[in-house]
N, C-alpha and C positions, 0 to 999 in steps of 0.2 A: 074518688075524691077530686075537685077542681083543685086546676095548678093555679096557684097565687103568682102573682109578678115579683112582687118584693117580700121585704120582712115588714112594711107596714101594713100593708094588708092581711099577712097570716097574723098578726097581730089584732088584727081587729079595726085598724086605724084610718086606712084610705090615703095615697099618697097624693090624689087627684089625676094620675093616670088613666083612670075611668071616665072623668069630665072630661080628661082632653082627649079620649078616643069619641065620645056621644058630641064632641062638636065638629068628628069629621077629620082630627088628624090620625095622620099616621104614624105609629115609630121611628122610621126613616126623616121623616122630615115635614111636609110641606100637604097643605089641604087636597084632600079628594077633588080631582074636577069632573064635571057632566061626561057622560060619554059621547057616545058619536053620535049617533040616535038625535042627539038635540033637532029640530028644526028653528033654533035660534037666528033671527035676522041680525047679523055683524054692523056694531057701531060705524059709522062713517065720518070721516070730518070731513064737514063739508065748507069750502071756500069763505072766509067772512072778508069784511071793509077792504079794499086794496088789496083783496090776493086771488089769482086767476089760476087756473087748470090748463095744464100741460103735456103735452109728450114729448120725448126726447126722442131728437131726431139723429146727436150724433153726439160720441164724446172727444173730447178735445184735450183733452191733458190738464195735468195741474186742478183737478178737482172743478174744471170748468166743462160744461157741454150746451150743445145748443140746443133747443127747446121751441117747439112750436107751442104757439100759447093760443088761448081759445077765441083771444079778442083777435088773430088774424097776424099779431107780430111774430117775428121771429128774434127772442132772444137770447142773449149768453149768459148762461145764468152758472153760478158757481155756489157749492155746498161749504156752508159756515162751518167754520172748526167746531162748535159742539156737537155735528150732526154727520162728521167726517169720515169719522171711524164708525157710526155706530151704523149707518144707511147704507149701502150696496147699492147703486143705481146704475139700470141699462138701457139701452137703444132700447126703444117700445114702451118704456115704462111712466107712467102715468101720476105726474107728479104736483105738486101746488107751489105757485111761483112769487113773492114777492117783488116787484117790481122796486130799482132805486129811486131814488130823491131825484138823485141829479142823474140823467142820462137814463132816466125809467123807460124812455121806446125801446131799448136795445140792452138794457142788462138790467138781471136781477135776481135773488138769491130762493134755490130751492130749501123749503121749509118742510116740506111733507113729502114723501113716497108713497102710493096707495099701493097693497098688495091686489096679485090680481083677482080677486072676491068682491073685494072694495070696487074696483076699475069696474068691473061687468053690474055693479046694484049702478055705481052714477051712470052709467051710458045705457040702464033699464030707464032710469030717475029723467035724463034726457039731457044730462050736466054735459057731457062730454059730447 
């Protein structure tokens, strides 16, 4: 005899526990994802209007590091309080830079971290 889930089911009834396994969830919680196996190519953002590709060449305290930028400047650029806590950024790491308004040769705010999967498709791409 199959073991039924609930009593709507031995019932006859359906509690739609069956729909929500056929679309892929789980009991625990959260959608099946692909396995490894994928040979998926990883989304890239790539630099739009006024924003340049960076590396960080050194950090400097207070949420600020200095950054070699791709147009040849070198500036100080500092990570905005929404992106403070949630980015981890280091020496080497390959970043996208909004330059300011006022004083744009020399300072300006990182917007993007690229992980390095990301870093190595732009510098196949010829970005970096």
């Amino acid at each position: 005899m199959r073991k039924l889930w609930c009593k709507a089911h031995a019932q006859g009834l359906g509690c739609g526990l069956l729909a929500y396994r056929k679309r892929g969830y789980r009991r625990g919680g959260g959608k099946k994802r692909g396995g490894r196996g994928t040979d998926e190519v990883p989304r890239v953002r790539m630099p739009r209007e006024g924003e340049i590709l960076g590396i960080v060449i050194a950090l400097v305290g207070g949420s600020r590091m200095k950054v070699a930028c791709k147009d040849g400047k070198e500036r100080m650029c500092r990570i905005p309080g929404k992106l403070r806590n949630r980015v981890w950024v280091r020496d080497g790491d390959v970043v996208l830079v909004k330059p300011w308004e006022i004083e744009g040769e020399k300072k300006g705010d990182i917007i993007w971290r690229y992980y390095p999967l990301q870093a190595k498709i732009l510098k196949e791409k010829g970005y970096i």
